[in-house]
Backbone bond lengths (Angstrom), bond angles and torsions (degrees), N, CA, C in turn:
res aa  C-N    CA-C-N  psi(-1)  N-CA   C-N-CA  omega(-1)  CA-C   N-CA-C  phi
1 X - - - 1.453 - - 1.523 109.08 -
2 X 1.685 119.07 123.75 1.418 123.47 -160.99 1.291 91.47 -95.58
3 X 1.234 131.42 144.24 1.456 133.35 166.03 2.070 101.28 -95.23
4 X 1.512 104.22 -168.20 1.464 106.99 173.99 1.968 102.01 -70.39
5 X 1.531 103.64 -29.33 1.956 91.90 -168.87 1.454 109.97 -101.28
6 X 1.282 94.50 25.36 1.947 104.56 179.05 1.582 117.05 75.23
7 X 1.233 95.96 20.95 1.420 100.08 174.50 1.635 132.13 -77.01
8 X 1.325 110.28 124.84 1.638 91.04 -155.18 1.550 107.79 -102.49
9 X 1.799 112.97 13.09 1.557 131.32 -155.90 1.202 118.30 135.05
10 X 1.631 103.41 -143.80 1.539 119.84 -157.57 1.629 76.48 -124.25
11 X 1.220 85.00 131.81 2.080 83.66 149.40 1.390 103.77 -123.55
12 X 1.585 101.89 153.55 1.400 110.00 -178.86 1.815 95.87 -98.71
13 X 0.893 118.13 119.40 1.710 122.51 163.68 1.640 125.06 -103.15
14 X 1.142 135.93 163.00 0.994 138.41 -149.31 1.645 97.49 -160.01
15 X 1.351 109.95 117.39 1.532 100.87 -158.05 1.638 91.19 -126.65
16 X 1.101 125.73 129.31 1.733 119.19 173.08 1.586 106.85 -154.45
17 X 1.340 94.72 143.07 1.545 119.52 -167.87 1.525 114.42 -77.88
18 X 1.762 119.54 99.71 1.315 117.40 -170.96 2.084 110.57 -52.94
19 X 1.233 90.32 171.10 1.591 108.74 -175.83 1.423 115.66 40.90
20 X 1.229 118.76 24.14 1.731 111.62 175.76 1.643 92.82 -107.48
21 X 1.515 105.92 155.57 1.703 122.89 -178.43 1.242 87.73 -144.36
22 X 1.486 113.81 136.90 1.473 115.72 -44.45 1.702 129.29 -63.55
23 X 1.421 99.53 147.76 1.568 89.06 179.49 1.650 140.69 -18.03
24 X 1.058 118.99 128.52 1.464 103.34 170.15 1.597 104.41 -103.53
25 X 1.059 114.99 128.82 2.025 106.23 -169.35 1.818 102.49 -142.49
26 X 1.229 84.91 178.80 1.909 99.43 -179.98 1.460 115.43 -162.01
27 X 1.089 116.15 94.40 1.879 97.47 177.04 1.748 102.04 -96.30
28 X 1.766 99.42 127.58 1.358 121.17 170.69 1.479 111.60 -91.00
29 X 1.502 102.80 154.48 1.459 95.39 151.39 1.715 109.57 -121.87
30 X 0.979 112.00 152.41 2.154 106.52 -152.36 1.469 78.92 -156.45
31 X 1.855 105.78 154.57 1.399 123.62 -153.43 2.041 79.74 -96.98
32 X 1.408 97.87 148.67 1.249 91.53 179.64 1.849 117.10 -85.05
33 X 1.080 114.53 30.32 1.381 121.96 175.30 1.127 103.66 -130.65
34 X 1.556 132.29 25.91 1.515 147.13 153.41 1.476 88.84 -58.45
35 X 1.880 109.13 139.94 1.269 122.90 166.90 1.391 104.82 -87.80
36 X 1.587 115.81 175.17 1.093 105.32 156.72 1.603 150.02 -101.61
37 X 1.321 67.21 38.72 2.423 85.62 -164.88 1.919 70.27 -116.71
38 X 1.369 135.36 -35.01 1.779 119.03 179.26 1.713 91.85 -55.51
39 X 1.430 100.53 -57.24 2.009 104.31 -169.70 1.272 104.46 -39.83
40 X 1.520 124.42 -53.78 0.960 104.05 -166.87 1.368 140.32 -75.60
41 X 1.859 117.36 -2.17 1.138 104.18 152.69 1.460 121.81 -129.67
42 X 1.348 90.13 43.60 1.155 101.12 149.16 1.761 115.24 -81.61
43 X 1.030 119.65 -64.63 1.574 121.78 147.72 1.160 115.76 -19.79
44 X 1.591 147.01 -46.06 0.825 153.24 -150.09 1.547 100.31 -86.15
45 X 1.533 99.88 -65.47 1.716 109.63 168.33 1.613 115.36 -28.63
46 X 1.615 109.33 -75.53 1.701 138.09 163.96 1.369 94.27 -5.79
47 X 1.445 106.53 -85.49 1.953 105.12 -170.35 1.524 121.87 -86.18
48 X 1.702 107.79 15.22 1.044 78.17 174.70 1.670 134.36 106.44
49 X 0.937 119.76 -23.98 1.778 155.75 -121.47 1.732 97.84 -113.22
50 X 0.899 134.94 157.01 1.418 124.57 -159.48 1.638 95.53 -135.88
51 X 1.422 115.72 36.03 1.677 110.18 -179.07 1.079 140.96 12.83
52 X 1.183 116.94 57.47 1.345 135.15 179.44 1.068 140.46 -130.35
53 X 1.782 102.47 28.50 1.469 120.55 171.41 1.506 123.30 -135.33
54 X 1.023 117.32 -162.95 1.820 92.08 -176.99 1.367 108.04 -111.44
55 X 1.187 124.02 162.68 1.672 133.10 -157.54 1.684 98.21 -141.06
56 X 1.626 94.50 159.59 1.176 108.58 177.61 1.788 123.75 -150.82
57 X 0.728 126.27 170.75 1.586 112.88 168.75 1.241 114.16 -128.42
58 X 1.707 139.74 140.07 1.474 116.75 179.59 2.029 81.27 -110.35
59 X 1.111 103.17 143.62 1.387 133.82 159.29 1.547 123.40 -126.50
60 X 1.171 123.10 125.09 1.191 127.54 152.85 2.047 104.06 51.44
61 X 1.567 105.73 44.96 1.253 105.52 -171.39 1.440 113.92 57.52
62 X 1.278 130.67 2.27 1.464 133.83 154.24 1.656 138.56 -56.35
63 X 0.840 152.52 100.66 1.209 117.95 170.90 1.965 138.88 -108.99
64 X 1.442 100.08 110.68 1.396 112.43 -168.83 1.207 104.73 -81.56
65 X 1.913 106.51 129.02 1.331 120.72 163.35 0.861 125.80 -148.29
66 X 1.522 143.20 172.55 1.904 131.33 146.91 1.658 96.54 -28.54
67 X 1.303 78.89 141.99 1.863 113.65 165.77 2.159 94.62 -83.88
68 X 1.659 93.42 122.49 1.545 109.89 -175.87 1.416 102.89 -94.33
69 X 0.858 168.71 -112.97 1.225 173.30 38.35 2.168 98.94 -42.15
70 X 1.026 79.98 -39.77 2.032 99.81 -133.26 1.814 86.38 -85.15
71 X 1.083 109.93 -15.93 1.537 123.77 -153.81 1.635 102.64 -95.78
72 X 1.593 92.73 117.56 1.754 99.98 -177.19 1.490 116.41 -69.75
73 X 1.580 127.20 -2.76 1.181 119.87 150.51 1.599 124.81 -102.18
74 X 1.364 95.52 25.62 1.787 101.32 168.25 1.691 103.80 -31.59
75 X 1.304 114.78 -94.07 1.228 119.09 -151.94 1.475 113.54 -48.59
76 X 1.509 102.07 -25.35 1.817 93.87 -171.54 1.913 107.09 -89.09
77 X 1.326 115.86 -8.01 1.398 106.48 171.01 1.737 107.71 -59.42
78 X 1.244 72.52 162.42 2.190 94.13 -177.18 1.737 85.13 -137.11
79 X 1.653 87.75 141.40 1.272 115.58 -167.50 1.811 103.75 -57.21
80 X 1.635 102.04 146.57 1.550 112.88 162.81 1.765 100.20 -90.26
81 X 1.082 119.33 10.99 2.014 102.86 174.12 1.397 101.33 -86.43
82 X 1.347 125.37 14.54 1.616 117.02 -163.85 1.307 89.03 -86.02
83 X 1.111 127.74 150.02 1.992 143.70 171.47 1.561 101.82 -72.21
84 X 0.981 113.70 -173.90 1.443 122.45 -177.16 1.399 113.97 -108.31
85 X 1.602 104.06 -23.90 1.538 110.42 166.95 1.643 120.22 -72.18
86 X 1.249 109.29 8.84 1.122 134.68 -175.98 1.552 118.54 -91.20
87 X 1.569 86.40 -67.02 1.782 116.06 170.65 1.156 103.48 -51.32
88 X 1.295 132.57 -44.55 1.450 134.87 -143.26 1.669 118.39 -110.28
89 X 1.246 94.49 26.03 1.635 99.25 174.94 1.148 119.37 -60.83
90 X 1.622 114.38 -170.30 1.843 102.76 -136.73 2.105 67.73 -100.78
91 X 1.912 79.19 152.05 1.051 93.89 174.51 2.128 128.01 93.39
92 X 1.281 98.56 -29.36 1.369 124.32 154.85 1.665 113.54 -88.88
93 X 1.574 109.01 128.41 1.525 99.68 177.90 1.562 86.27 -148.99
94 X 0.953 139.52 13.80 1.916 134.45 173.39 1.774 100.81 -147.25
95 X 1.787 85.35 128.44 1.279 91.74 157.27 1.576 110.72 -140.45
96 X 1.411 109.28 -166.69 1.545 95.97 -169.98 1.354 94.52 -156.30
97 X 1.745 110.38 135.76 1.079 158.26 -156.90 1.421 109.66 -90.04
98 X 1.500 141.15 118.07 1.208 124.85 178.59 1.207 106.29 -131.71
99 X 1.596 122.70 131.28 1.650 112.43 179.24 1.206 100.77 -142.77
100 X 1.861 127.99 152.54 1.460 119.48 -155.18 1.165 143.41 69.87
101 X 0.990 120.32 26.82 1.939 127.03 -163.95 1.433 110.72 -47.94
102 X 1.501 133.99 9.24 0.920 143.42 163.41 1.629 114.21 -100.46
103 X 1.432 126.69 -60.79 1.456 125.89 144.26 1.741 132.92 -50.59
104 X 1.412 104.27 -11.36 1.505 106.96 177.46 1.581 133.17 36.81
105 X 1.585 91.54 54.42 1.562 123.76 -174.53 1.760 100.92 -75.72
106 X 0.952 131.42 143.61 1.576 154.20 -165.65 1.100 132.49 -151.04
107 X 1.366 124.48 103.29 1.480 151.18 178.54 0.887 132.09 -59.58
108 X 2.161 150.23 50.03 1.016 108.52 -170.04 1.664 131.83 -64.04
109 X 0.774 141.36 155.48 1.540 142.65 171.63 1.327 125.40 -95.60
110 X 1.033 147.18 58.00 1.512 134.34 -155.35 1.729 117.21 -90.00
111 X 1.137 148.31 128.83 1.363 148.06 177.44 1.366 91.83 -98.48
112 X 1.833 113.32 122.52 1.435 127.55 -173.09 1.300 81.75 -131.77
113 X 0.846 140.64 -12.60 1.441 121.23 179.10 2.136 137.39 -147.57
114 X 0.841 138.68 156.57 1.498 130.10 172.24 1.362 98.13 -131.61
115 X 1.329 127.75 116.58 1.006 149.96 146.78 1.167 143.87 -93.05
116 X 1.323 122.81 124.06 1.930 121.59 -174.55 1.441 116.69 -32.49
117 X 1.064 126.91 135.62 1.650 127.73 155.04 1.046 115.39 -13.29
118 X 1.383 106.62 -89.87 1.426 137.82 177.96 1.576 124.67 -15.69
119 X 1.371 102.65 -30.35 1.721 107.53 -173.22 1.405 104.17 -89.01
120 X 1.535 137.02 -6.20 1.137 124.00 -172.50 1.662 93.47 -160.82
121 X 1.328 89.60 131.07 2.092 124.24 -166.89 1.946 91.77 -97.41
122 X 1.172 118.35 -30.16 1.932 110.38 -175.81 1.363 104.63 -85.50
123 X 1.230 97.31 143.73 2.018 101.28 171.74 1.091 100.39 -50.23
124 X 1.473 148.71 -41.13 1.629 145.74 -105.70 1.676 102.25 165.76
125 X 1.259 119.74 131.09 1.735 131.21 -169.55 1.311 96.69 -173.10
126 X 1.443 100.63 120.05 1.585 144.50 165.02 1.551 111.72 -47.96
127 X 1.335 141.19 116.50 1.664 107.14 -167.54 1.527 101.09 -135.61
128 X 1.423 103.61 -19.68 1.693 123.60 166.49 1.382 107.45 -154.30
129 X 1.331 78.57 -173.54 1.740 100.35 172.57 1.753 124.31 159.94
130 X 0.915 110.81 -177.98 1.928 105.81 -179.51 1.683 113.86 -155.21
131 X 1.189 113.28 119.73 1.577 121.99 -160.61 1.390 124.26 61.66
132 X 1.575 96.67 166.43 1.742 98.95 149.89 1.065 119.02 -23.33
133 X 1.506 110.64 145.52 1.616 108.83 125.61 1.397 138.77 -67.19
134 X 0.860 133.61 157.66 1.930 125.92 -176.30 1.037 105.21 -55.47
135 X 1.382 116.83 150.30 1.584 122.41 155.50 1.151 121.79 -70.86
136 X 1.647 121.82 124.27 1.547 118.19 176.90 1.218 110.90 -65.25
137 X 1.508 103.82 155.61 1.471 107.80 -162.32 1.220 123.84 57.93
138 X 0.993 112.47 22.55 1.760 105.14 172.68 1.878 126.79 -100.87
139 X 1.500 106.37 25.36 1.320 103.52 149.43 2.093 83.58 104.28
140 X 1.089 116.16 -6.51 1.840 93.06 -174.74 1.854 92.79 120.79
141 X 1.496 81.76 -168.93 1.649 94.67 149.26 1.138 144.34 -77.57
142 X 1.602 96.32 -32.71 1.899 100.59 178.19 1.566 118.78 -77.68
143 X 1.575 91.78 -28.27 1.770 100.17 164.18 1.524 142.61 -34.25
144 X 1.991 77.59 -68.05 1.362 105.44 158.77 1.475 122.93 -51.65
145 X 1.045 122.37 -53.97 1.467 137.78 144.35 1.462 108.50 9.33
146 X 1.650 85.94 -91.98 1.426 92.01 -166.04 1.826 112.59 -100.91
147 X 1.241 105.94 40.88 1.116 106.17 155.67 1.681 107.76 -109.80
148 X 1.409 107.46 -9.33 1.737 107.12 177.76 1.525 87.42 -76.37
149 X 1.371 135.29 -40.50 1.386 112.47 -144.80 1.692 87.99 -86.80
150 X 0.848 149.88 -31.22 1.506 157.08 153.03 1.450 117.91 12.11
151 X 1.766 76.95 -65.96 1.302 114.32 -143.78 1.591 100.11 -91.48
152 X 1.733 119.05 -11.36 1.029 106.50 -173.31 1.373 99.38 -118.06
153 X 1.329 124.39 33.82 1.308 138.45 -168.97 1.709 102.88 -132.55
154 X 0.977 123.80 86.90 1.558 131.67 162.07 1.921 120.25 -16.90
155 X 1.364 84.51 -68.22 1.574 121.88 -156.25 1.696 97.85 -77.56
156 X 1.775 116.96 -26.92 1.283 118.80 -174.04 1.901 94.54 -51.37
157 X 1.353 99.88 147.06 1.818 105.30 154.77 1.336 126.14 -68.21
158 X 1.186 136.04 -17.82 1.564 157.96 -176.82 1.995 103.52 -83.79
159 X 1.588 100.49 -20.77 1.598 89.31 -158.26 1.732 88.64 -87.45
């Protein structure tokens, strides 16, 4: 069902952070005419994250971001104003989230679901999830890593 902003529903998404054990995850439900510069802080909110690095999205071997000036893949980015009803054509159901290109933080994205309008009045609703979010600045995944094991180590010299 198309609304006037191309909205075709609710999607249920399922967002989880590659190479961390155990998962760190979130399943949303988000209006499907969410852009993807809204996704992205919406994500941002999710973990926590203090937006202040640069982001990206890979789609379909694409990659959507802010327009850089300064940025040697200026011309080949594709816009983040695209909706998700956009992203999410038939046949596409994962995309992936990139924030930090220096920490090399990773998004999966998964669409598990299409849901009626009608059941949900918020752009965006929290519905699960499991742990923290990462600590910014904390080195990636392996960082993060081993700043959990650190941290759960008394006796370590680092703690």
């Amino acid at each position: 069902m198309k609304g006037a902003t191309g909205e075709r529903g609710i999607f249920v998404l399922k967002l989880t952070v590659r190479d961390i054990e155990p998962p760190i995850w979130r399943r949303i439900r988000i209006r499907s005419g969410t852009s993807l510069s809204r996704l992205h802080l919406t994500i941002q909110a999710l973990m926590e994250w203090e937006n202040y690095h640069l982001y990206q999205f890979q789609i379909d071997e694409k990659i959507h971001g802010p327009a850089l000036e300064d940025d040697d893949l200026h011309e080949k980015r594709e816009s983040v104003r695209i909706r998700l009803s956009t992203v999410f054509k038939e046949g596409l159901d994962t995309i992936v989230y990139e924030y930090d290109f220096g920490d090399g933080w990773e998004i999966e994205i998964k669409l598990e679901e299409v849901m009626p309008m009608a059941e949900q009045a918020e752009t965006v609703k929290c519905v699960g999830g499991a742990r923290h979010g990462p600590l910014e600045d904390s080195g990636g995944p392996l960082g993060y890593m081993e700043k959990l094991k650190v941290l759960k180590d008394h006796s370590h010299p680092d703690y």
